[in-house]
C-alpha positions as CSV (number, residue, x, y, z in Angstrom):
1,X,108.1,109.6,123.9
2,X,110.8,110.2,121.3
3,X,109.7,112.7,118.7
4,X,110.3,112.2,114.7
5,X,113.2,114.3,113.3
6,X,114.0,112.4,110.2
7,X,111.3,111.4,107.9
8,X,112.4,109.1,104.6
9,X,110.4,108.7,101.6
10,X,111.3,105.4,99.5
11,X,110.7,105.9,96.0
12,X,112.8,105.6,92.6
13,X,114.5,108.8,90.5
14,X,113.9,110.0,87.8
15,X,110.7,111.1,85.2
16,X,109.5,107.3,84.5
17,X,109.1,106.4,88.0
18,X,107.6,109.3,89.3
19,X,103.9,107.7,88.7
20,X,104.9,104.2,89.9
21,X,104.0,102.0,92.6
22,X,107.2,102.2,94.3
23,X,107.1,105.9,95.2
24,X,104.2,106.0,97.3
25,X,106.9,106.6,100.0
26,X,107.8,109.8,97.7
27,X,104.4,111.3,97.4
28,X,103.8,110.6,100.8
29,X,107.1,112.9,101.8
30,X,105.9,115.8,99.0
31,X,102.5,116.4,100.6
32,X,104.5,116.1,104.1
33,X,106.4,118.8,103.0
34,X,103.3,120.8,101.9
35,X,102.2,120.8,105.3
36,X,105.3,121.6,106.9
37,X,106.4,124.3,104.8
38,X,109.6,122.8,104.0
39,X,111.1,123.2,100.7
40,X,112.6,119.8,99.0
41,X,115.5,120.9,96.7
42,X,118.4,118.2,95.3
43,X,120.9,118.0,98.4
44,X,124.4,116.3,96.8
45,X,126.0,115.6,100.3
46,X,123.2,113.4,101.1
47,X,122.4,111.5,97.7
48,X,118.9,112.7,98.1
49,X,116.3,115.5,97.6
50,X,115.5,117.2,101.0
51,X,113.8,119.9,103.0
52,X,113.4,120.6,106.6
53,X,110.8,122.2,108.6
54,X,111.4,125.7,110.5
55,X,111.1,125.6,114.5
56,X,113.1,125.0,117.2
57,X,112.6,121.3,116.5
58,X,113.2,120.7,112.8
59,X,112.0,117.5,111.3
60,X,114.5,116.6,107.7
61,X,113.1,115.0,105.2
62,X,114.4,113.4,102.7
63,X,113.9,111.6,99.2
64,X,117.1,108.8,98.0
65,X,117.7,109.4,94.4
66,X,120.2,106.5,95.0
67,X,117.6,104.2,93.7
68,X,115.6,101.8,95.9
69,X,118.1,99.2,96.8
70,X,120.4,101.7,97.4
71,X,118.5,103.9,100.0
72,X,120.5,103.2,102.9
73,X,122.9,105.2,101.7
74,X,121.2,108.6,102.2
75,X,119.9,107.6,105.1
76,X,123.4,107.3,106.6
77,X,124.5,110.2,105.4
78,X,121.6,112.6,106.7
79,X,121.5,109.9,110.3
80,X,125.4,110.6,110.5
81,X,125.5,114.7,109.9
82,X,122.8,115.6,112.0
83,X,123.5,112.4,114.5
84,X,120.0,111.4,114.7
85,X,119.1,108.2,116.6
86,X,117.6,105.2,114.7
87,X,114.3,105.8,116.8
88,X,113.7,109.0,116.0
89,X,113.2,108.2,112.3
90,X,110.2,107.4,110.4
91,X,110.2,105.6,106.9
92,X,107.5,105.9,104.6
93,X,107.5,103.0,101.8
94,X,104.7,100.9,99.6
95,X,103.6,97.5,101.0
96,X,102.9,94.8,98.8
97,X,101.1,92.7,101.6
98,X,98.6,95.6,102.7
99,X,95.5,96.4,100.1
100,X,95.7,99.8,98.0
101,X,93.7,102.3,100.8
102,X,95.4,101.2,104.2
103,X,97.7,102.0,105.7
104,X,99.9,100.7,108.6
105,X,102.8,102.1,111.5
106,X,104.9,99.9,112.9
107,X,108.5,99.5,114.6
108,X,111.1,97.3,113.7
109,X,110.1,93.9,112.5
110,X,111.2,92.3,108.7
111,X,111.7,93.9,105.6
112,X,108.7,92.1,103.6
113,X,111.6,91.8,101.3
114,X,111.7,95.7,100.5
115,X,114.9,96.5,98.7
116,X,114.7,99.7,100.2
117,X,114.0,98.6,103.9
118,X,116.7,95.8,103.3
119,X,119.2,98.4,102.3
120,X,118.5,100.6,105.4
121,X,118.7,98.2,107.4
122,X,122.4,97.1,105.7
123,X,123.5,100.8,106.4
124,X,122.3,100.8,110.2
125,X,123.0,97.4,111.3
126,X,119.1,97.4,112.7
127,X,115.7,96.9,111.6
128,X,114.4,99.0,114.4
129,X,113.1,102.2,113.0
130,X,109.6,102.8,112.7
131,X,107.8,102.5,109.3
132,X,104.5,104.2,107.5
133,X,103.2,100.9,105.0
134,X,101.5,102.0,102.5
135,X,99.4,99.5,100.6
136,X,100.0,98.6,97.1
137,X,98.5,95.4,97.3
138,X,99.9,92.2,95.5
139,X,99.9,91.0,92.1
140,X,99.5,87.8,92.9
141,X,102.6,86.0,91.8
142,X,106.1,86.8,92.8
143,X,107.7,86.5,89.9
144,X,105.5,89.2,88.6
145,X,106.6,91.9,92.1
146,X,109.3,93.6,90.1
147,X,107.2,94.4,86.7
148,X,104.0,95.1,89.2
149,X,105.5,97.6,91.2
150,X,107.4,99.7,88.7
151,X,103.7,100.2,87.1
152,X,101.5,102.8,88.1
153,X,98.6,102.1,90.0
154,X,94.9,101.2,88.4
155,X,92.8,104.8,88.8
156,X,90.4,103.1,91.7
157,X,93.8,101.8,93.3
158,X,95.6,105.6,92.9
159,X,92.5,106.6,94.7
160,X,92.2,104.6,97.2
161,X,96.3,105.4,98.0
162,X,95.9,108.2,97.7
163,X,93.1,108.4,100.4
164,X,96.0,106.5,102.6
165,X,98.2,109.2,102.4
166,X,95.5,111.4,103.2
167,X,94.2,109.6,106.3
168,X,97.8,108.6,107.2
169,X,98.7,112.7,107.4
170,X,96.2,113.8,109.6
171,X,98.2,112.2,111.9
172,X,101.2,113.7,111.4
173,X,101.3,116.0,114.7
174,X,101.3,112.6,116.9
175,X,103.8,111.1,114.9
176,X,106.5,113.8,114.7
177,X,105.8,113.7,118.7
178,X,106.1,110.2,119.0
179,X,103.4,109.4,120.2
180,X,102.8,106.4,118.0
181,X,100.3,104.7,119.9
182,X,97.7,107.1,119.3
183,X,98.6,107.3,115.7
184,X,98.1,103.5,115.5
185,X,95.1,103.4,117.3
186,X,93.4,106.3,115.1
187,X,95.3,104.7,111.9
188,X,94.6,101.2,111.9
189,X,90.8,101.3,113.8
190,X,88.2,101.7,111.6
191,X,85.0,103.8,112.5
């Protein structure tokens, strides 16, 4: 097993976003942080705000504030400096195909057309990196995606993400050891 030493949160800069649909991926990294005692501050080099967690295996995290379609960028920058491996990141983003309330871990695969996955992928030449969905749900037309995801969530749909981040952070020991399988089985099987 490959343990987790990078973990991105997608999300958009900046006061008028902070409540939107689009930083799931950003909330998800905050309370992360919480847990792991690591304290996010701007970080220039990188184009993002980030934090690591004490230990003899620190896990980075970091938040773009490159905006979404330009989140490869930080990526690059934090992969490059501390010469991580593709596998041993995790990124946290909002899905538009999962309902508000679940949440899903996978490898690899498409980007959904994510402007943030897309853009990683640009940087790093591979789609391979493991991903944390968290559902936004759809609005039900794509030519409304853009407008519906820059909107905050409905108050039964904040709840039920935020239950998802919840739920999804329990399982943050397996996932920082890699050991994904469990994490998927306990994640996406419901009792």
């Amino acid at each position: 097993m490959t343990a987790i030493r990078l973990i991105v949160g997608l999300g958009n800069p900046g006061r008028e976003y902070a409540d939107t649909r689009h930083n799931a991926g950003f909330w998800w990294v905050t309370e992360c942080a919480a847990i792991l005692r690591a304290k996010l501050q701007p970080e220039p080099r990188f184009f993002a705000i980030a934090g690591r967690s004490s230990g003899d295996a620190p896990v980075h995290l970091i938040m773009p504030q490159t905006f979404m379609n330009l989140s490869g960028k930080a990526v690059a920058a934090v992969m490059r400096f501390y010469k991580i491996p593709v596998e041993e990141m995790l990124v946290v983003h909002d899905e538009l195909d999962l309902p508000p309330g679940v949440a899903r871990l996978k490898q690899g695969g498409g980007t959904g057309g994510h402007n943030g996955l897309k853009d990683i992928a640009a940087q790093l030449g591979t789609q391979s990196f493991w991903r944390l969905r968290l559902g936004i749900g759809h609005p039900g037309v794509k030519q409304d995606v853009a407008a519906y995801v820059l909107k905050p969530p409905r108050s039964d749909e904040a709840t039920l993400l935020q239950d998802s981040i919840a739920q999804s952070l329990v399982l943050l020991p397996e996932m920082l050891q890699g050991d994904f399988v469990a994490a998927m089985l306990k994640l996406h099987t419901k009792i």
